[in-house]
C-alpha positions as YAML, in Angstrom:
chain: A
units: angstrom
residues:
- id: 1
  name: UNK
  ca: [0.00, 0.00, 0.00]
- id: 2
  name: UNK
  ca: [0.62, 3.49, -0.80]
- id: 3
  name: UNK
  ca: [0.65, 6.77, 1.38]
- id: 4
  name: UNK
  ca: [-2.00, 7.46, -1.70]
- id: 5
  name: UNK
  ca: [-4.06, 4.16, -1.13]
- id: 6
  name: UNK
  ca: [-3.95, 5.19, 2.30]
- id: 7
  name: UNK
  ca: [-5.52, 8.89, 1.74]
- id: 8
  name: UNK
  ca: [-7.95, 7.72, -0.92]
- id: 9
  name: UNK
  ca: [-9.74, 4.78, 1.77]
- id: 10
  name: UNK
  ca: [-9.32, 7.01, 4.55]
- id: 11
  name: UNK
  ca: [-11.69, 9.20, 2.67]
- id: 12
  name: UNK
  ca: [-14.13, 6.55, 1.92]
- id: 13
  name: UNK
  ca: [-14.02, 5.79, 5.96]
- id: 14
  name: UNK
  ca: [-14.25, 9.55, 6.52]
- id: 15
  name: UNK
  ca: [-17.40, 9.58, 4.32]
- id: 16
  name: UNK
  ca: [-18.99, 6.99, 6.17]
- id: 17
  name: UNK
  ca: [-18.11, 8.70, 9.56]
- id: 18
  name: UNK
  ca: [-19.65, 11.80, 8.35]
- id: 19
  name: UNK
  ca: [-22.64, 10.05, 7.30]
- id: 20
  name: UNK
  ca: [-22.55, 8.23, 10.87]
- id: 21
  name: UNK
  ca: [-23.14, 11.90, 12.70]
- id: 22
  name: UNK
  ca: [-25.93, 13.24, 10.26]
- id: 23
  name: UNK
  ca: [-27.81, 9.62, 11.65]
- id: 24
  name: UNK
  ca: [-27.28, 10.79, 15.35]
- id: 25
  name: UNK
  ca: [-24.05, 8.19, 15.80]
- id: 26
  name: UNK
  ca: [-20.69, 8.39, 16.60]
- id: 27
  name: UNK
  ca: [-19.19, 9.60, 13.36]
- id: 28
  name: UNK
  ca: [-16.31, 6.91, 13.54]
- id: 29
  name: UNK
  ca: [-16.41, 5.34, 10.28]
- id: 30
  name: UNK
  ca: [-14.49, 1.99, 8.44]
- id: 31
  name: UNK
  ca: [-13.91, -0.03, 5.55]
- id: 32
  name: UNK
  ca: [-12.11, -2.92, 4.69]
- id: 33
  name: UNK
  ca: [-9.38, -3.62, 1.32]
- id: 34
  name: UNK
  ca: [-7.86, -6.60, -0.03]
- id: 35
  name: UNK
  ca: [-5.78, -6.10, -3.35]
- id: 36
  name: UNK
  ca: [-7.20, -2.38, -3.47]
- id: 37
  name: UNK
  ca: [-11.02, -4.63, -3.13]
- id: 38
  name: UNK
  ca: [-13.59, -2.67, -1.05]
- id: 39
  name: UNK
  ca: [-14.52, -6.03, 0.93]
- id: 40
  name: UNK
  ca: [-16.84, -3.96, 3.37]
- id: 41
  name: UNK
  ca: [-17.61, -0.72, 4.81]
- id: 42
  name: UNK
  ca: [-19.86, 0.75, 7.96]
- id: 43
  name: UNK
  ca: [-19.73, 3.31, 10.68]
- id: 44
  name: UNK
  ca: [-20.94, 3.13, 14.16]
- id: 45
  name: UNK
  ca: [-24.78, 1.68, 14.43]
- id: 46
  name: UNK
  ca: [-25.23, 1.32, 18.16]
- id: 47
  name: UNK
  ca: [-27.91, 3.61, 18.41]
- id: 48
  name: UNK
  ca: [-29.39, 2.21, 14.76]
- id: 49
  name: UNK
  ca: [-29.07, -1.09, 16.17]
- id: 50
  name: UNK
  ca: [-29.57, -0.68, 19.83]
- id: 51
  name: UNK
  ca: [-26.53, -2.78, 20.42]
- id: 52
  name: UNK
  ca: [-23.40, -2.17, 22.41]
- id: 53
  name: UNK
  ca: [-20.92, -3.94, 19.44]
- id: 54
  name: UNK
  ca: [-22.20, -2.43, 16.44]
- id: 55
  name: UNK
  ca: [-18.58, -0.32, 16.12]
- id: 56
  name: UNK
  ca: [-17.70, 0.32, 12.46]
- id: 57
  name: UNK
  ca: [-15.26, -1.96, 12.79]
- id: 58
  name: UNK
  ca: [-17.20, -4.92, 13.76]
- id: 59
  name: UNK
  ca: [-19.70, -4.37, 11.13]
- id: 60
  name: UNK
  ca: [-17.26, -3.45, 8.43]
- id: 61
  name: UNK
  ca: [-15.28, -6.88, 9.19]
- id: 62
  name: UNK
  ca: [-19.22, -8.84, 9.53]
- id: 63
  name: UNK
  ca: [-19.62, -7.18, 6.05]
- id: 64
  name: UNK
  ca: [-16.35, -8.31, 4.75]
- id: 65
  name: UNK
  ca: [-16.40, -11.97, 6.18]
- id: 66
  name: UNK
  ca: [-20.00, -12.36, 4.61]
- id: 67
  name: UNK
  ca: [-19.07, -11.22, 0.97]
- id: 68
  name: UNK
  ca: [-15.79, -13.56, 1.27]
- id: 69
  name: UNK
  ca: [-17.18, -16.27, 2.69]
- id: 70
  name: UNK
  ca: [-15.08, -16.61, 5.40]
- id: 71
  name: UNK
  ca: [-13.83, -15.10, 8.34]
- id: 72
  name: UNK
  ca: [-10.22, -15.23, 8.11]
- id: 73
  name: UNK
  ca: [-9.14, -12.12, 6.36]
- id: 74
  name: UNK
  ca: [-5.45, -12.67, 5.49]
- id: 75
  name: UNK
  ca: [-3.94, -9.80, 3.03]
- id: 76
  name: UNK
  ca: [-6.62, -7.50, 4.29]
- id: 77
  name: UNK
  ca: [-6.42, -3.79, 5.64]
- id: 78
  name: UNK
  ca: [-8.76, -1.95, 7.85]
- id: 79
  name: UNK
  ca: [-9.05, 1.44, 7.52]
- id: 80
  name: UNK
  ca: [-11.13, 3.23, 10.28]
- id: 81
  name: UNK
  ca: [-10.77, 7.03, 11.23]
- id: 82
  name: UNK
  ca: [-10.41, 6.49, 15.28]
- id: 83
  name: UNK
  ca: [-8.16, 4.29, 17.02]
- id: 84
  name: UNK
  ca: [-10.29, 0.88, 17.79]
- id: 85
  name: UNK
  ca: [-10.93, -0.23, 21.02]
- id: 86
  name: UNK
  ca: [-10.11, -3.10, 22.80]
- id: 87
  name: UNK
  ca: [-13.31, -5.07, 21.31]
- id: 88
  name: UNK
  ca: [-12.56, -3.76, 17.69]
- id: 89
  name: UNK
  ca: [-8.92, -4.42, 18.20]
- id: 90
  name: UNK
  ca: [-9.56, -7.80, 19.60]
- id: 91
  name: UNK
  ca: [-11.44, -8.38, 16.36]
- id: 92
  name: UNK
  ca: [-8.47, -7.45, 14.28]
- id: 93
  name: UNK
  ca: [-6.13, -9.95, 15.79]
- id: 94
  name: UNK
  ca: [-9.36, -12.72, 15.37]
- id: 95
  name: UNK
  ca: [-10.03, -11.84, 12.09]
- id: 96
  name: UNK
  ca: [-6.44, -12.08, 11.01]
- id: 97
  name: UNK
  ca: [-6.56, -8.52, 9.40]
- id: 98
  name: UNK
  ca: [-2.86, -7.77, 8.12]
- id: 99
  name: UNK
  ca: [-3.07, -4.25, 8.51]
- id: 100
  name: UNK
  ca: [-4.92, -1.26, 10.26]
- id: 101
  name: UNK
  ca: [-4.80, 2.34, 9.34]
- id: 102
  name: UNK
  ca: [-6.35, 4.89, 11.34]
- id: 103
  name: UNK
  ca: [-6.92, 8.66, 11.72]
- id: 104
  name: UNK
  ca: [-7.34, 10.11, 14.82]
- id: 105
  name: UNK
  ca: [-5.54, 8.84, 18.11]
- id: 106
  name: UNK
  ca: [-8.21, 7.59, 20.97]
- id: 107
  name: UNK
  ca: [-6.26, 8.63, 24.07]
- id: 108
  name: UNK
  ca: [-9.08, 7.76, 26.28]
- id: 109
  name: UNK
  ca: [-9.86, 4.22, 24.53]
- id: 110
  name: UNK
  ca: [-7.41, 3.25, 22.27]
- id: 111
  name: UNK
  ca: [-6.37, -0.10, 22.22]
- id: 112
  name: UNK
  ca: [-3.57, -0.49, 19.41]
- id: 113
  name: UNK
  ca: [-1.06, 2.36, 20.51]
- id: 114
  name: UNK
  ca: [-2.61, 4.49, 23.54]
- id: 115
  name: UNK
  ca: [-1.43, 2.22, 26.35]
- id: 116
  name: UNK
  ca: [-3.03, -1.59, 25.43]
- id: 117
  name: UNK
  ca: [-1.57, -2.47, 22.06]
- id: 118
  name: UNK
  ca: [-3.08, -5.76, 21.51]
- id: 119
  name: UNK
  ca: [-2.44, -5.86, 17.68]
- id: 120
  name: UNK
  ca: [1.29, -6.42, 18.27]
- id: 121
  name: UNK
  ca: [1.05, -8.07, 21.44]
- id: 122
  name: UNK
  ca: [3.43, -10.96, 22.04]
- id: 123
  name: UNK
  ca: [1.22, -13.44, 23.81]
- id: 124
  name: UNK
  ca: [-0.78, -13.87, 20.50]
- id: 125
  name: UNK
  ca: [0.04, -15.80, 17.95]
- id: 126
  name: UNK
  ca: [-1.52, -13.05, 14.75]
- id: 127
  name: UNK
  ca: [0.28, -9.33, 15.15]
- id: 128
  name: UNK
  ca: [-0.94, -6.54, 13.06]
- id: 129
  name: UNK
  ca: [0.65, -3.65, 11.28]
- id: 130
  name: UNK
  ca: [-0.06, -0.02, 12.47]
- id: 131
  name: UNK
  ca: [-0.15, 3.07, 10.09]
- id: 132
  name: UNK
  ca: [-1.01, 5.58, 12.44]
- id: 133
  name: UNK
  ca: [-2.36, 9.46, 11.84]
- id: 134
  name: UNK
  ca: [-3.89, 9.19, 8.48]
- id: 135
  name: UNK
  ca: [-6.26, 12.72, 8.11]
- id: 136
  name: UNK
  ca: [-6.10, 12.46, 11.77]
- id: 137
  name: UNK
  ca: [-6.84, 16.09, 12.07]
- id: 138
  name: UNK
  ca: [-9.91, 15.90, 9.41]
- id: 139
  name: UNK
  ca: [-10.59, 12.62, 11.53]
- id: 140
  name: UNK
  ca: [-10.42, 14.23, 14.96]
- id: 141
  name: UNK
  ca: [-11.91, 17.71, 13.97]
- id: 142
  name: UNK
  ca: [-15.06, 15.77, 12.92]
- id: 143
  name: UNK
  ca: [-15.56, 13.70, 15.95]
- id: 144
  name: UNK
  ca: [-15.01, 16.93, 18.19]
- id: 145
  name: UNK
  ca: [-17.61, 18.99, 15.66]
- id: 146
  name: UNK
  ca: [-20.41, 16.75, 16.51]
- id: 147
  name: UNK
  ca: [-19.75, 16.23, 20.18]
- id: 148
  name: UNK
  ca: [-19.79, 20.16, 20.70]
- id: 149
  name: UNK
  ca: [-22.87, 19.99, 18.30]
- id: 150
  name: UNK
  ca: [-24.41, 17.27, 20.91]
- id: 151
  name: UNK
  ca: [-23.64, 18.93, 23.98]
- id: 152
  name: UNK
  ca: [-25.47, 22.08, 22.86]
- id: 153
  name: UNK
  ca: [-28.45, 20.23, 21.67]
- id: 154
  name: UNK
  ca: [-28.66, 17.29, 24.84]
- id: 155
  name: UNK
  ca: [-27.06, 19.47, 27.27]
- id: 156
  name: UNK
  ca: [-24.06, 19.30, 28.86]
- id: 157
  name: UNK
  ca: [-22.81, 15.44, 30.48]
- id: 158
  name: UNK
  ca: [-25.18, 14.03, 27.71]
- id: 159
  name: UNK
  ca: [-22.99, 13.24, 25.35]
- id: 160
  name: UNK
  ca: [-21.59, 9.88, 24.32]
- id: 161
  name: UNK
  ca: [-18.91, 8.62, 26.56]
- id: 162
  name: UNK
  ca: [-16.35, 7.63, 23.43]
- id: 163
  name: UNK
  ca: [-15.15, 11.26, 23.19]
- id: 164
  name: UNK
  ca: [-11.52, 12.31, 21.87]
...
């Protein structure tokens, strides 16, 4: 992969993060490449779905598994503009996902580089390559944007708790 491969499905995830907050969700947003192969693609549905997992990873990986027909993803990258949690990373590592590109750092959750870094941890037997930063500031600036935009509209302490 490219630093341009790397911009151009950054902006697909981007898309489907902004598409996330004008549905009332966490604009995080994800898709999944093999061979420069859109395999899947989501943003965040727990409030669509009413359902604590539905992170755009998990559902971009569900969608990718399904159209493969299997669940091992070898050769695959997964592009997502925050830095996944320890679920989503967890699912990375499962799913044998070669590589993971994200956006925006996730202080506060982050599980690849803030702290828990279970793609490249020792103890399992699949590690996972880390391209960190891509449009993080388009990334981060978004997810900020609509948090400020919640607060003012459900008050203040209302908002979600997955803030950057």
């Amino acid at each position: 992969m490219t630093a341009e491969s790397d911009a151009y499905w950054m902006d697909r995830a981007l898309g489907l993060a902004r598409l996330a907050a004008l549905r009332g969700e966490v604009p995080i947003g994800c898709v999944v490449v093999r061979d420069g192969e859109l395999l899947g693609g989501a943003h965040d549905g727990k409030e669509l779905f009413g359902e604590p997992t539905a992170h755009a990873e998990i559902l971009a990986l569900r969608q990718a598994a399904r159209r493969q027909g299997d669940w091992r993803l070898d050769g695959a990258t997964l592009y997502v503009t925050l830095e996944p949690c320890a679920m989503c990373a967890g699912a990375l590592v499962h799913a044998r996902i070669a590589r993971l590109v994200y956006g925006a750092g996730n202080p506060r959750w982050g599980a690849c580089t803030a702290g828990l870094e279970i793609l490249q941890n020792p103890r399992f037997n699949h590690w996972v390559e880390i391209v960190t930063g891509v449009r993080a500031e388009e990334a981060g600036r978004l997810l900020r944007e609509t948090f400020r935009e919640w607060r003012g509209v459900r008050g203040a302490g209302e908002s979600p708790s997955e803030t950057v």
